[in-house]
C-alpha positions in Angstrom: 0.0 0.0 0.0 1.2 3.8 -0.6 2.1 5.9 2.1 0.3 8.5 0.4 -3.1 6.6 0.3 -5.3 6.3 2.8 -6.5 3.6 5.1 -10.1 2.5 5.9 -10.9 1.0 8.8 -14.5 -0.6 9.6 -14.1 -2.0 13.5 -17.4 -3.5 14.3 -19.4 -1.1 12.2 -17.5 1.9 13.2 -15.3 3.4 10.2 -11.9 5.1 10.9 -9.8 7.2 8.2 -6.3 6.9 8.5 -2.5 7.5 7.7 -0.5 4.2 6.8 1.7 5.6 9.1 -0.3 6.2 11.7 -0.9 2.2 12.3 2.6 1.5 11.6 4.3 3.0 14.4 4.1 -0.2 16.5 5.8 -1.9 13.3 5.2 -5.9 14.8 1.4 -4.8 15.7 -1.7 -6.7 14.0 -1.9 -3.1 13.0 1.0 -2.8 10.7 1.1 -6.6 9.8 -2.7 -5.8 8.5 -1.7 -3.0 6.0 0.7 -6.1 4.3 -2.2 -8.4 4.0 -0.1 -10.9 6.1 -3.0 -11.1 9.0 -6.4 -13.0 7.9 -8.1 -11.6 11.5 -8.7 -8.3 9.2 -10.6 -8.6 5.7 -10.7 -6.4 2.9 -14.4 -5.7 2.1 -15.1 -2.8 -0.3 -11.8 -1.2 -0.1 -11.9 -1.4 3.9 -10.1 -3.4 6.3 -13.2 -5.1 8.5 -12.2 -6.6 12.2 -14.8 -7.4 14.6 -14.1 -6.1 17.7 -15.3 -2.8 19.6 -14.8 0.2 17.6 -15.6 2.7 20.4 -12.4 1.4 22.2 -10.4 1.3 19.5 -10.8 5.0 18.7 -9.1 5.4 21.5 -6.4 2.9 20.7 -6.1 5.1 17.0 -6.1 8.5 19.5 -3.0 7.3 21.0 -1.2 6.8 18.1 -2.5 10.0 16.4 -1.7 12.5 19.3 0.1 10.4 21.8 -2.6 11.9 24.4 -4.1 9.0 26.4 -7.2 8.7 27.6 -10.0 11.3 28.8 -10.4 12.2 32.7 -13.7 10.4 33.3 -12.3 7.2 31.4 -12.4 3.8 34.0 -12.4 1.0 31.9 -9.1 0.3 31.6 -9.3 -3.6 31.4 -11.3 -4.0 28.6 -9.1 -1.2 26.6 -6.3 -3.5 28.0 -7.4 -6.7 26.4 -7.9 -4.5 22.7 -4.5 -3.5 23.2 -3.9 -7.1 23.8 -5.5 -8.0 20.8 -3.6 -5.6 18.8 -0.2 -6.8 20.1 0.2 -3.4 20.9 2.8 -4.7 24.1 3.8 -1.1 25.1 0.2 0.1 25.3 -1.0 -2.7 27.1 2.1 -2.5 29.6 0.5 1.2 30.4 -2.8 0.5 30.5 -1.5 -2.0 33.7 -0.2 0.8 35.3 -3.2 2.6 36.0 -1.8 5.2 38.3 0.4 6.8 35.5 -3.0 7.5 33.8 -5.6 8.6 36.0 -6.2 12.7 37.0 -5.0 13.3 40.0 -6.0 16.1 42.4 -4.0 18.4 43.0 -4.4 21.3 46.5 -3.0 24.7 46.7 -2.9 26.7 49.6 -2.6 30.7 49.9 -1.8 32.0 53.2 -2.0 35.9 53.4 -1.4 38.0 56.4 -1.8 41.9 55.9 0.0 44.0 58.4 -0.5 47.6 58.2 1.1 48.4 55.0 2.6 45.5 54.3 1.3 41.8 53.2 2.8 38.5 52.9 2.1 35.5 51.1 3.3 31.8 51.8 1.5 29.5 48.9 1.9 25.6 49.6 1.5 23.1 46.5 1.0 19.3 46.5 2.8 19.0 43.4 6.3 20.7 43.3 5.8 21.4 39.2 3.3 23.7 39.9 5.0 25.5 42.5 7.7 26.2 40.3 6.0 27.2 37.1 4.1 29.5 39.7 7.4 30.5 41.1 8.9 31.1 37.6 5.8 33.7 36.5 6.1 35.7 40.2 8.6 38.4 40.4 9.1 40.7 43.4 11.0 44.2 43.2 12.2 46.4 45.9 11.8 50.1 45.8 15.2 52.0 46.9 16.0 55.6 47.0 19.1 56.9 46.0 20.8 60.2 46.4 21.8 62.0 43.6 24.6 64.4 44.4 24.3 68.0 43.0 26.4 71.2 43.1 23.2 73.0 44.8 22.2 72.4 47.9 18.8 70.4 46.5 19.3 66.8 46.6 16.9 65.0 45.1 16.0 61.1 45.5 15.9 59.1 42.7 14.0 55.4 42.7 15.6 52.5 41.6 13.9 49.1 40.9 15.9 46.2 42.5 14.6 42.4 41.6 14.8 39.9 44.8 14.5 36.5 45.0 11.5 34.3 46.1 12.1 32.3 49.6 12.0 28.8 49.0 11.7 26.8 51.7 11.1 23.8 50.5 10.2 22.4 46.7 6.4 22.8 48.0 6.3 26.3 49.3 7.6 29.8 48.4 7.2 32.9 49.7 7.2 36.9 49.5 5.6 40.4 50.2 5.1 43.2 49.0 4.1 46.8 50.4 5.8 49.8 52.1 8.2 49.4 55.1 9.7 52.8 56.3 11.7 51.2 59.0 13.5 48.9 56.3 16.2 50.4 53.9 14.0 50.2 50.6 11.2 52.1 50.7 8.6 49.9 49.0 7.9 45.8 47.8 6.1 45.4 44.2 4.8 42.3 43.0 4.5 41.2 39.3 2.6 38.0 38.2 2.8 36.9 34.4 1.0 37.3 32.5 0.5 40.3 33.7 3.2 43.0 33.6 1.6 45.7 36.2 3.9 46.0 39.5 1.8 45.8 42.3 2.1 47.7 45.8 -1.4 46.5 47.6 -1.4 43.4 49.3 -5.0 43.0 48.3 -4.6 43.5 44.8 -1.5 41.1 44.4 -3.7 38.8 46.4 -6.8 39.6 43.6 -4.7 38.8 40.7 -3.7 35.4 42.2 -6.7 34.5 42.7 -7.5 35.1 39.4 -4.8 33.1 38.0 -5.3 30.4 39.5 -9.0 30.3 38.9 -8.0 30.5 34.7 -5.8 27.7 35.5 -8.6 25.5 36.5 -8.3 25.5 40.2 -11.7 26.3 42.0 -11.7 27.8 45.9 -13.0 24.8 48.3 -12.5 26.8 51.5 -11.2 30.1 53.5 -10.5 30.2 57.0 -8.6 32.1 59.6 -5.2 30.4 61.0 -4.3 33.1 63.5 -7.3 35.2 64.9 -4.4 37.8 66.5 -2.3 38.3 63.5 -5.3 37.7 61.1 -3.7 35.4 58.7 -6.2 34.1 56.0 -5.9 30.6 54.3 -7.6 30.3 51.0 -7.4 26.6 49.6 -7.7 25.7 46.0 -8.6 22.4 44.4 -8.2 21.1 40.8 -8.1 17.7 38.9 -4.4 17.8 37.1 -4.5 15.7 34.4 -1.6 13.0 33.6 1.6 14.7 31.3 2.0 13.3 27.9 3.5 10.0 27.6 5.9 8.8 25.1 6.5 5.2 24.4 9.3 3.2 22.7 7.8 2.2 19.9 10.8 -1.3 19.8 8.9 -4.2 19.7 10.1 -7.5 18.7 7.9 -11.0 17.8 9.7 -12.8 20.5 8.7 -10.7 23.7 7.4 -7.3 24.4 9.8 -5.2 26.7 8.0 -3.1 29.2 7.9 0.3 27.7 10.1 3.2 28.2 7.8 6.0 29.5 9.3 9.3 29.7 7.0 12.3 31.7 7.0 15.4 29.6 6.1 18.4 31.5 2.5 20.2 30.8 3.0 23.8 29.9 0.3 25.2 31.3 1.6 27.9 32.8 2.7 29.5 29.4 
């Protein structure tokens, strides 16, 4: 068959268009064996390869191997896709599908803690997964306000502001921390905050807080609860839920008749902070 032709697939009365190459990634597979005419499980009828087994779970089967994106959030039956695979002699898909874990959404809690004294505020955000914490790390920047003299052959000395970037605290892969507002009793005069995407340099505690909050919210988390840690020093908690789906997987597609190794699965980072 050409590469450049089209494949047909009827799988118990579904139909499936196709790439050649698509089905021929896994090149031992039933699959690619099928598109030589060297498997008698699949039929040509009417210019289309007819196999009867479920066609609802092999679309997901052809997903795979279009996209490399496995599997939908609310998807459960993972044994009956496991015995299609089977049935495909796709060995690497079927070693995946057995590790169940790798594949399901998994919740994912972030915490805000935010304590406003006077004019200043400080944040402490805890993450259960340490990716997220760092992506959120990577878009928060804080800058410290300093006045500097200018020297001048008239008495008049004027104070110029300079802009100095500081670091995030990081206590721990699962945490950071930082403030922002005015503290006259320090050396710099004043804390902003900046949170990409957004490019504004924020002063108010509130406002930093706001835009967080926000965020997070277009990043599919959802508030579950608020409560009050410290009744004295009037630190708020603000807890944040969301299902985090599994990164992209990418199998070895090495495959030989007389065994099927267990597949190299490599985690590729989501970009979803971007």
């Amino acid at each position: 068959m050409n590469n450049q032709d089209v494949v047909i697939l009827n799988v118990g009365g579904l139909k499936f268009t196709t790439w050649p190459s698509t089905l021929q990634q896994f090149p031992e597979s039933r699959l690619a064996r099928m598109l030589g005419g060297n498997d008698r499980e699949f039929r040509l009828v009417n210019g289309q390869f007819f196999v009867d087994r479920d066609g609802v779970l092999f679309s997901y089967i052809l997903d795979f191997l279009r996209t490399r994106q496995f599997l939908p959030s609310d998807f459960s039956d993972y044994q009956r896709l496991q015995r299609e695979a089977d049935f495909y002699e796709l060995g690497s898909i079927s070693n995946l599908l057995s590790q169940k874990s790798l594949l399901r959404p998994k919740l994912e809690i972030l915490e805000i803690r935010f304590l406003l004294q006077e004019t200043q505020a400080f944040f402490r955000v805890f993450g259960s997964c340490s990716v997220t914490v760092d992506e959120l790390a990577g878009r928060i920047a804080v800058f410290s306000e300093q006045l500097v003299e200018k020297t001048w052959q008239s008495d008049h000395v004027p104070l110029q502001k300079s802009l100095i970037p500081l670091s995030l605290e990081r206590p721990s892969h699962h945490d950071l921390i930082f403030q922002c507002g005015t503290d006259y009793n320090d050396q710099f005069a004043a804390r902003y905050v900046s949170i990409k995407p957004d490019h504004r340099k924020l002063i108010n505690g509130t406002n930093v807080l706001g835009l967080l909050v926000d965020i997070l919210f277009k990043e599919g988390f959802h508030l579950v609860s608020t409560r009050t840690i410290s009744a004295e020093e009037k630190t708020e908690c603000y807890c944040f839920e969301r299902t985090r789906q599994p990164d992209a997987l990418n199998i070895s597609v090495s495959q030989t008749q007389q065994d099927t190794p267990v597949p190299y699965i490599k985690s590729i980072q989501a970009q979803k902070w971007k």
